[in-house]
Structure formats: structure tokens, C-alpha cells
NUSEKOL-218579 format. One record per residue (C-alpha): residue in three letters; y, z, x; chain. Coordinates in nm, 2 decimals, padded with zeros to 4 digits. Each point is the difference from the previous one (the first is absolute). Last residue first. Example, Ala and Ser with C-alpha at 12.3 -4.5 7.8 and 13.67 -1.06 7.14 Angstrom:
REM NUSEKOL-218579
SITE  rest       Y       Z       X  kette
SITE   ser  -00.11   00.71   01.37      A
SITE   ala  -00.34   00.07  -00.14      A
REM end
This chain:
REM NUSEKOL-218579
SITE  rest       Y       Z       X  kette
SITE   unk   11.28  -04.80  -17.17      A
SITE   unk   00.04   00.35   00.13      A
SITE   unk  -00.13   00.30  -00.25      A
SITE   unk   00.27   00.22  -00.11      A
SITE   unk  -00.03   00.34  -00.05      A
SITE   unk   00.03   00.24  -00.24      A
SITE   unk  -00.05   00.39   00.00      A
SITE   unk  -00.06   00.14  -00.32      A
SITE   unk   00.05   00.37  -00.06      A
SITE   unk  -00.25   00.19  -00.20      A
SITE   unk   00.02   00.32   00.27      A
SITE   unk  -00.26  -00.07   00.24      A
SITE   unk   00.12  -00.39   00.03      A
SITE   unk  -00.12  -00.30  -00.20      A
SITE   unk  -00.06  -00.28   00.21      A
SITE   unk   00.17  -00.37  -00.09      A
SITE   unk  -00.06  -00.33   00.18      A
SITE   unk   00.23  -00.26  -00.13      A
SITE   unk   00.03  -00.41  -00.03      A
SITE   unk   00.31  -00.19  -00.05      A
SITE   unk   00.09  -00.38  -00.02      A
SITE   unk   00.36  -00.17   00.00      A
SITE   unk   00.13  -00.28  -00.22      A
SITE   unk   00.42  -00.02   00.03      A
SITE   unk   00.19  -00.06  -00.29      A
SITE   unk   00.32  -00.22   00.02      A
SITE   unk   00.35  -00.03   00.05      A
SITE   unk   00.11  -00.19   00.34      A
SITE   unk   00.36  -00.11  -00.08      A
SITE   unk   00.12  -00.28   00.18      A
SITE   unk   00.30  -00.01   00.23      A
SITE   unk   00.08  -00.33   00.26      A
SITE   unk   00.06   00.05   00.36      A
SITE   unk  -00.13  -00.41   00.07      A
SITE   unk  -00.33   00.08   00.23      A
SITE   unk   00.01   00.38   00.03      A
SITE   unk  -00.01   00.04  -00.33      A
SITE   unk   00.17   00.33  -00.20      A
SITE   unk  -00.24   00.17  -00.23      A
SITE   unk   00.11   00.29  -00.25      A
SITE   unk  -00.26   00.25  -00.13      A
SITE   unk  -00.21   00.10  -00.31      A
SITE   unk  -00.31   00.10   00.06      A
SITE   unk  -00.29   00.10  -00.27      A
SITE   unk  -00.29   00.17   00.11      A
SITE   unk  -00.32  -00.08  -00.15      A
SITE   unk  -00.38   00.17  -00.06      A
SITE   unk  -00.36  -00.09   00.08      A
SITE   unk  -00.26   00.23   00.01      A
SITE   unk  -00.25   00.11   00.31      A
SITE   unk  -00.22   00.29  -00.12      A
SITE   unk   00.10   00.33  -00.04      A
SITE   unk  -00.24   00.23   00.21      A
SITE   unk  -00.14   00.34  -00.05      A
SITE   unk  -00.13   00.22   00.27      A
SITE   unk  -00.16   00.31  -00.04      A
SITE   unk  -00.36  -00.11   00.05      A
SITE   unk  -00.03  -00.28   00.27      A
SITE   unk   00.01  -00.38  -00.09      A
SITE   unk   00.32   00.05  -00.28      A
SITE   unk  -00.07   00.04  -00.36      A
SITE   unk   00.28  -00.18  -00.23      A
SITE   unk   00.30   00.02  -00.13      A
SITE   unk   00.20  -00.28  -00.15      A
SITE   unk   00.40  -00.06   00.03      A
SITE   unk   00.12  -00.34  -00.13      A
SITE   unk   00.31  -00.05   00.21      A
SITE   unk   00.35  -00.02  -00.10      A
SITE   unk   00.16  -00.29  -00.11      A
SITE   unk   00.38  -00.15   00.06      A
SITE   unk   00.14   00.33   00.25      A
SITE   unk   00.31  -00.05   00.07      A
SITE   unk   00.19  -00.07   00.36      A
SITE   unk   00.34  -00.11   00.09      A
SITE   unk   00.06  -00.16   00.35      A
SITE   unk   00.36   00.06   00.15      A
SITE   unk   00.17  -00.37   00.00      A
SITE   unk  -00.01  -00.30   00.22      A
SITE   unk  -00.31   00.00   00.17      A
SITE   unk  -00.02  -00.24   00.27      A
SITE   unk  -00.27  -00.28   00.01      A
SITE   unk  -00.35   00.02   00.12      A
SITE   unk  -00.11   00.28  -00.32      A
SITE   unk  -00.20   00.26   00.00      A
SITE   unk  -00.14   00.25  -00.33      A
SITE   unk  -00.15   00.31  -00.06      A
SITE   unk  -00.27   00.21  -00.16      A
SITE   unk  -00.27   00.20   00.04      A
SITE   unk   00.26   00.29   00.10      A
SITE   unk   00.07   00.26   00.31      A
SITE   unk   00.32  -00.13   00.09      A
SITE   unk   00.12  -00.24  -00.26      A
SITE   unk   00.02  -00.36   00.16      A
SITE   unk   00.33  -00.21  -00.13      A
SITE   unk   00.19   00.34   00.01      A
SITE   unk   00.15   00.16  -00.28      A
SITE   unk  -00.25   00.28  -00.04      A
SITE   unk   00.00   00.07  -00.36      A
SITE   unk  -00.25  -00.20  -00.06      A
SITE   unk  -00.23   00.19   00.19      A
SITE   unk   00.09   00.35  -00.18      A
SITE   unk  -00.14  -00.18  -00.33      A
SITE   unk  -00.32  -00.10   00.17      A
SITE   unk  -00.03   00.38   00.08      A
SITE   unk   00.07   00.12  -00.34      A
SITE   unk  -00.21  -00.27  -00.16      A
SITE   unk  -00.31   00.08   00.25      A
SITE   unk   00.07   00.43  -00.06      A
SITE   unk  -00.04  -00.06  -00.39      A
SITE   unk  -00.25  -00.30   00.04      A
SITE   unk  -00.23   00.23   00.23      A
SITE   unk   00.06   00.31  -00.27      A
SITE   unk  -00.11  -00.19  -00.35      A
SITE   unk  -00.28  -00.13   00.20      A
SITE   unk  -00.12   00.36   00.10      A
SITE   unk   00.07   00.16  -00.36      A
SITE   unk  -00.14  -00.28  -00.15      A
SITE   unk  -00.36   00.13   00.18      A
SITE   unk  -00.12  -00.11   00.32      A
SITE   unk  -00.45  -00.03   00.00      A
SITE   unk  -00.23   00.24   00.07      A
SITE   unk  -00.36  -00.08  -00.08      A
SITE   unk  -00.24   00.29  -00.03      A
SITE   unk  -00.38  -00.07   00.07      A
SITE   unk  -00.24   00.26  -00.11      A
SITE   unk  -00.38  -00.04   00.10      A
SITE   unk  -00.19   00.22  -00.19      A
SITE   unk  -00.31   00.21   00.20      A
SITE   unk  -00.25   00.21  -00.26      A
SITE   unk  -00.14   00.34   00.14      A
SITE   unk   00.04   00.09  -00.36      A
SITE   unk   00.03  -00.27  -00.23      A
SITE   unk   00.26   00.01  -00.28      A
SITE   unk   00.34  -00.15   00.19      A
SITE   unk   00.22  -00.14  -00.25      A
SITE   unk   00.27  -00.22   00.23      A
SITE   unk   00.34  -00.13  -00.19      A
SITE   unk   00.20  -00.17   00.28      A
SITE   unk   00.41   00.07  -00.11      A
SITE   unk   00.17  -00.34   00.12      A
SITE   unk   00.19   00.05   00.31      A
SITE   unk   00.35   00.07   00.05      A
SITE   unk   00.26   00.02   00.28      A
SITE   unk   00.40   00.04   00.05      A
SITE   unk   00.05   00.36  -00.11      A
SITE   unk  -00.39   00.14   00.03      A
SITE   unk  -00.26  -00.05  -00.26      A
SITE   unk  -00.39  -00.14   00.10      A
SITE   unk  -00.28   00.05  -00.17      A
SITE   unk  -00.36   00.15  -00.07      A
SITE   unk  -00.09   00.08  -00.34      A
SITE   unk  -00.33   00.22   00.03      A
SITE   unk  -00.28   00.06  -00.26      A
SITE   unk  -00.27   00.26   00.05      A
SITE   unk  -00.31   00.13  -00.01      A
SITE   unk  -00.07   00.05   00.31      A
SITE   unk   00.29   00.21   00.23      A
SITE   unk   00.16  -00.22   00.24      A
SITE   unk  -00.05  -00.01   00.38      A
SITE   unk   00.24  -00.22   00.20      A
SITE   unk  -00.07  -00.30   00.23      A
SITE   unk   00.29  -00.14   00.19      A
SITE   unk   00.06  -00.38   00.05      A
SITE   unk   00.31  -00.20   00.17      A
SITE   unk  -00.15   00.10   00.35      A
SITE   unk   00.19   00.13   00.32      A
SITE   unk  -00.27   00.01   00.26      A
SITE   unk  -00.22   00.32   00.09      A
SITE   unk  -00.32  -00.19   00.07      A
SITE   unk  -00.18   00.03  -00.33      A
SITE   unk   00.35  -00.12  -00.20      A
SITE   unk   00.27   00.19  -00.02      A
SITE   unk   00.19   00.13  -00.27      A
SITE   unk   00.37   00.30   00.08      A
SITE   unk   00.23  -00.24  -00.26      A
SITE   unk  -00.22  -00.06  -00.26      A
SITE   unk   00.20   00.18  -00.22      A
SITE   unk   00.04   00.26  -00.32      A
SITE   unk   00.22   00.10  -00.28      A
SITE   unk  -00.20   00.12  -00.32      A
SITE   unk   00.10  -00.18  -00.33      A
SITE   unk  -00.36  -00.08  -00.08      A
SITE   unk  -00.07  -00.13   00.33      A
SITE   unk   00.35  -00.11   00.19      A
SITE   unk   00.01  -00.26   00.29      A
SITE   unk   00.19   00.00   00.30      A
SITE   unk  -00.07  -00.19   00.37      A
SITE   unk   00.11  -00.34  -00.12      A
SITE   unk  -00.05  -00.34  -00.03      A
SITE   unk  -00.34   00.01  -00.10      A
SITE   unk  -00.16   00.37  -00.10      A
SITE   unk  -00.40  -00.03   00.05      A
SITE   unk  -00.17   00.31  -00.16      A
SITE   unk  -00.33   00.08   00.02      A
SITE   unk  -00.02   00.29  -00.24      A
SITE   unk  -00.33   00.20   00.00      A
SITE   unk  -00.24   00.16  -00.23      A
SITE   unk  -00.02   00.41  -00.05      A
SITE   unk  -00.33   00.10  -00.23      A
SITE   unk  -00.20   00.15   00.33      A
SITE   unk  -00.38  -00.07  -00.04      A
SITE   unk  -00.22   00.24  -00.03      A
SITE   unk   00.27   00.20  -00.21      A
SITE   unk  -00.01   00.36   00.04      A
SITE   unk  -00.23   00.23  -00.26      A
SITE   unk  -00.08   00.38  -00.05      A
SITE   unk  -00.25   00.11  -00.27      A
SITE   unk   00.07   00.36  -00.19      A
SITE   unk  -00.29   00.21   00.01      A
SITE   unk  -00.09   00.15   00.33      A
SITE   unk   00.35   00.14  -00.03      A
SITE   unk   00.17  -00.33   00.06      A
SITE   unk  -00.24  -00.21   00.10      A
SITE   unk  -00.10  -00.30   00.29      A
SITE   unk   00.16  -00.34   00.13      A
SITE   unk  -00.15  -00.19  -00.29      A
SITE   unk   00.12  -00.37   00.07      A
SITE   unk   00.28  -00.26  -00.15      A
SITE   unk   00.00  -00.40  -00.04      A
SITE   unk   00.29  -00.09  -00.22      A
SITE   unk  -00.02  -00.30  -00.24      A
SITE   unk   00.35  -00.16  -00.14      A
SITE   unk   00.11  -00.07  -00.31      A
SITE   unk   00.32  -00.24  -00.17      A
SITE   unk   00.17  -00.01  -00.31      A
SITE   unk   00.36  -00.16   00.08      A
SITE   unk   00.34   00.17  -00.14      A
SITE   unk   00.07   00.16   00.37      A
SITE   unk  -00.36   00.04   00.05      A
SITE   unk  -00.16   00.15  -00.32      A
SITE   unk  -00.33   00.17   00.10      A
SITE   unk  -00.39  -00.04  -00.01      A
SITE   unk  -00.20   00.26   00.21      A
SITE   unk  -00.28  -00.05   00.22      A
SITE   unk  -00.26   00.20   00.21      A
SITE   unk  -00.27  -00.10   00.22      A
SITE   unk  -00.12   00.29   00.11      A
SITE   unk  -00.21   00.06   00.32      A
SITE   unk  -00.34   00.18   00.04      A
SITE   unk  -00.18  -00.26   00.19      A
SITE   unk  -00.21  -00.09  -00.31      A
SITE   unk   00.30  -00.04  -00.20      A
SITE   unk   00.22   00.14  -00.26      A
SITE   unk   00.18  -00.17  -00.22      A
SITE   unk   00.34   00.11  -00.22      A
SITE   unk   00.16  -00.20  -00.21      A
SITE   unk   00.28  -00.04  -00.20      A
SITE   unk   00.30   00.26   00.08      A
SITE   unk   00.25  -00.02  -00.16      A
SITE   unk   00.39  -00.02   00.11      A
SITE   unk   00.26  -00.16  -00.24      A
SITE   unk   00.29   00.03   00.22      A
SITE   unk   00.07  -00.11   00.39      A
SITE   unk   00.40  -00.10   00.09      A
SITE   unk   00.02  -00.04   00.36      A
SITE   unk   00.02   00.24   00.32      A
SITE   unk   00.25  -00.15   00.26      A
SITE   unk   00.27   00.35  -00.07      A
SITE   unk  -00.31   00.29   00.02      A
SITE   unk  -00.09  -00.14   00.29      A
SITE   unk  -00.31  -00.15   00.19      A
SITE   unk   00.22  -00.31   00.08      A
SITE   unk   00.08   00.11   00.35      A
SITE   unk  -00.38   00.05   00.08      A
SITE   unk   00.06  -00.31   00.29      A
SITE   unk  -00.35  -00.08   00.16      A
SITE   unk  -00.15   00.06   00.33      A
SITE   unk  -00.08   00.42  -00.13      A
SITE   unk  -00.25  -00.16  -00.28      A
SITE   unk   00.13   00.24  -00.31      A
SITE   unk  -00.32   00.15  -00.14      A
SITE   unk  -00.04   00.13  -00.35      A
SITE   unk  -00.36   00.13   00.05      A
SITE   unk   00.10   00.39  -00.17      A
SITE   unk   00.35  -00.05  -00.17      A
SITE   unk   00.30   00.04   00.19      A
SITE   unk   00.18  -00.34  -00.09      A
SITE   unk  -00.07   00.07  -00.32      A
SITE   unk   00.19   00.32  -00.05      A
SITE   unk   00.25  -00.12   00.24      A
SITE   unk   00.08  -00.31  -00.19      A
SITE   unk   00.07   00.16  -00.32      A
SITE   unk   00.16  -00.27  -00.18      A
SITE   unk  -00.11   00.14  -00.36      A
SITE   unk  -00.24  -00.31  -00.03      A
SITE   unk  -00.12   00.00   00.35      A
SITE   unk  -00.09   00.43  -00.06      A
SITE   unk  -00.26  -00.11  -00.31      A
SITE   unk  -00.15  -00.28   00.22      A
SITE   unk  -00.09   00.26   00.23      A
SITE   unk  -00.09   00.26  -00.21      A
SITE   unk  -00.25  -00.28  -00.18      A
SITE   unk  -00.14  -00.09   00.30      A
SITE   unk  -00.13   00.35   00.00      A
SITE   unk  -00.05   00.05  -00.37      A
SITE   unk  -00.25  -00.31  -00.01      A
SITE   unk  -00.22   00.14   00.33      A
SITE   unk   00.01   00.33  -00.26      A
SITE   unk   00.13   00.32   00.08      A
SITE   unk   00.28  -00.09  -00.28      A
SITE   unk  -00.19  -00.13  -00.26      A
SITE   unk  -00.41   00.02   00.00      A
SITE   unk  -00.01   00.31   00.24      A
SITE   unk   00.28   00.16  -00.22      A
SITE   unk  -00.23  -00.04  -00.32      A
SITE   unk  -00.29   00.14   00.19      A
SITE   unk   00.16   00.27   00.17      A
SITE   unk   00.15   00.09  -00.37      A
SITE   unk  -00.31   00.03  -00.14      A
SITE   unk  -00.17   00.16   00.24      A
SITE   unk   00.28   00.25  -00.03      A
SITE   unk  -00.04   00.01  -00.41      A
SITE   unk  -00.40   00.08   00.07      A
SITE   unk   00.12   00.27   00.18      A
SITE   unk   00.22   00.16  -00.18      A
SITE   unk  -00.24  -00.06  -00.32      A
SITE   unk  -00.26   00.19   00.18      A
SITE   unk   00.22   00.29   00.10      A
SITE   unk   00.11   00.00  -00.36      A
SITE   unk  -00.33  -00.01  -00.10      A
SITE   unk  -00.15   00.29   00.28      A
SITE   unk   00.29   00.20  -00.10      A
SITE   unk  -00.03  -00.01  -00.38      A
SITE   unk  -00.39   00.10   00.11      A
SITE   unk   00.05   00.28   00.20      A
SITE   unk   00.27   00.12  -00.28      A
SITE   unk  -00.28   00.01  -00.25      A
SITE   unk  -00.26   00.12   00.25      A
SITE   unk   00.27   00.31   00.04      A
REM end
């Protein structure tokens, strides 16, 4: 009986001594202020937005955009460890962790607090400070832009007093890098790469649309067709065209038109977003028509090109259709 008294007392010993043990090693890792930001860091690099988004002291400010807090706009995060981890006198924890950015070492600090214990024994934390940082994002040209392949627009901003404004703000998730750009059929902008690795940080994001081949390619498609339906017209003044021609004496024979050169088409921004504009460019017309004098009835041969000037406003429609038109000289 003593001997089995005493096998019990050991094992019960060594349970115990193996559970303070454990409480201590879990309190050090995963209970830990480092283990906390470290589940958060841990669900940005598997692109678990809702896991982090939900963490204790992860606040989303309710005047700012949280479309970007998804699974889709989270970047590429690897090579997590932690590196420090200081407490001070207030009780908060300054703790950092070094990671690989999208090929680029970078680190970052998070404040976080006690908040109480699981069990009596296992510490609870939240971030003091919430780790999401913000996306000021200035689109020019345009309403659309793209941030890491995810479609979105500035389309509903405005400014402090409820005016249309070319800016949004959007909340992102810190650390992280973001390539904002713009890719729709006739626009572009260069890709905008942004690492954001300061929580409660502010970037300022500006995304420059500009009109892609596609768009030129398109004006001096529909301008060639319609310049070529002009000179069809055999008339000395095509209805509806820059171009045309009067004489004082009589016209002898039915005007023939061609077209000599066609304008140089260039796109670019118009005064109000959504409008484009093709600046004046110079083209020619060629005539070729009979002339009879008043003075003496004699017949000469008017065969030349004609200058002429043209300048167009374009808007893209709702469903990628351009309309053109053209600007009075």
C-alpha cells in the first residue's frame, strides 16, 4: 500500500510538474504578447483576412472604406520572426517581427495590451494600437483603379462637405505591399508599388490614368472611316465635314473628293474626369473639279489638296463605347 502511495504521489508529482511545464512554455510562445501578433501576421500570410480582421483591438474606423480587408487585396508575407519583445512601465508591448515583403526584408513594431486570462492561467492580449494603415488614394482621369488585381472606384468620394472628390481613403492591413493600377479596354495606368509596414500609418496613393493604344488605335479607326465617308460626298462642301471648298466662278464638273493626309490622332485628359480630348491636328483633302470663268468662259482644272484643322472631345460610354465629337474651330 505505501509502495503504491508513493508511485502515485511521483507520478502525480511528475503530472504536475509536466503541466507547469507546459503552461510555462505555452505562456512564452503562443499565450505570449509575441504569439499574439504573431497569429495575426501568421493569418496575412495565408490570406486569411477574416481571421485578422477579427482579432481583439483590430479596429476598422467606420468613416473609412474596409473594402480592401479581403482575402483577394492581401499581399505576399513570408519569412515571419519575431525579434523583440519589450515591455513597459505602462504595461504595453512593444513587439516586432522581421519579414520578407514581396522579395524586400522589412519589420514593423506592434503595440499590444494584457486584456486578462484564459483559465486564470493563460494571458489574453489585443493590440493597443490597431495594425490596419490607410490608403489615400487620388485616381486622375478616371473614377477606376485596381489594388492588387481587385476592381474598385472612387466613384461614391466626397470631401468634408458631401462634394464629389477625386480621393477616397481605404483601410489596408499593416504589413503589407499593394500595386495599385489602372486596366480597363481603352485606359492604363502604371502599376504604383506601396509597402505599407506602420500601423496606424497614412500613404498617400496617386493613380494616373492615361488612354492606352487601344483608345488611339480606335479614334483613328472611326476618324479615317468618317473622313473617308466625307470624300465621298460629291459636293464642293461635305455635309457634316471639316472640310470644303468655294469658288466665285461656275463649277464645271461634279467635284471629286480623296482624302491626301489624315490626322495625327493623340489622346489626352480632358478638364473634368471622363472626358478625353484629341487635340487640334492638321490634315488635307484633296479636290479635283472643273472651273469655268465668268469673265472669258474658259475651263481650268482645280486639282489640289485642301488644309483643314480638327479637334475632338471623346467620353467613354457605360458600355466601352466611345462617343466622339467635334470641337468647333
Amino acid at each position: 500500500m505505501r509502495r503504491a502511495l508513493i508511485s502515485w504521489s511521483v507520478a502525480f508529482a511528475l503530472l504536475i510538474g509536466a503541466f507547469a511545464i507546459t503552461v510555462v512554455a505555452l505562456n512564452s510562445t503562443l499565450y505570449s504578447a509575441g504569439g499574439f501578433v504573431g497569429t495575426y501576421l501568421d493569418a496575412l500570410a495565408r490570406q486569411d483576412a477574416t481571421t485578422a480582421r477579427t482579432m481583439p483591438g483590430v479596429v476598422a474606423a467606420e468613416d473609412l472604406s474596409a473594402e480592401l480587408l479581403t482575402d483577394d487585396a492581401l499581399p505576399g508575407l513570408s519569412a515571419v520572426e519575431l525579434a523583440d519583445d519589450r515591455s513597459g512601465s505602462d504595461g504595453v508591448h512593444t513587439v516586432s517581427y522581421s519579414y520578407d515583403l514581396d522579395g524586400t526584408e522589412a519589420s514593423s513594431d506592434f503595440r499590444v495590451v494584457q486584456t486578462g486570462a484564459f483559465l486564470g492561467l493563460f494571458p489574453t492580449w489585443a493590440f493597443e494600437t490597431s495594425p490596419l494603415a490607410t490608403a489615400a488614394v487620388t485616381v486622375l482621369h478616371d473614377e477606376r483603379f485596381r489594388v492588387n488585381g481587385q476592381q474598385l472606384s472612387n466613384a461614391d468620394a466626397t470631401d468634408e462637405a458631401g462634394n464629389p472628390a477625386v480621393s477616397a481613403s481605404y483601410l489596408v492591413f499593416a504589413p503589407g505591399v499593394y500595386d495599385f493600377d489602372h486596366s480597363s479596354t481603352f485606359l492604363t495606368a502604371d502599376a504604383v508599388t506601396v509597402p505599407v509596414t506602420e500601423p496606424g500609418s497614412v500613404t498617400a496613393v496617386q493613380v494616373n490614368v492615361q488612354a492606352n493604344p487601344a483608345f488611339v488605335k480606335q479614334v483613328d479607326t472611326e476618324l479615317r472611316d468618317y473622313l473617308d465617308e466625307c470624300a465621298t460626298q460629291q459636293v464642293l462642301l461635305p455635309t457634316g465635314c471639316p472640310f470644303g471648298k468655294t469658288f466665285d466662278n461656275r463649277v464645271d464638273s461634279t467635284p471629286e473628293w480623296s482624302m491626301a493626309d489624315y490626322p495625327r490622332v493623340e489622346i489626352v485628359p480632358g478638364s473634368e474626369t471622363g472626358t478625353w480630348l484629341m487635340p487640334e491636328s492638321g490634315a488635307a483633302a484633296h479636290l479635283r473639279v472643273d472651273i469655268r470663268s465668268l469673265f472669258d468662259g474658259t475651263v481650268t482644272e482645280y486639282d489640289k489638296d485642301i488644309d483643314f484643322d480638327v479637334s475632338y472631345s471623346i467620353t467613354i460610354e457605360a458600355a466601352d463605347e466611345l462617343y466622339i465629337q467635334e470641337i468647333s474651330q
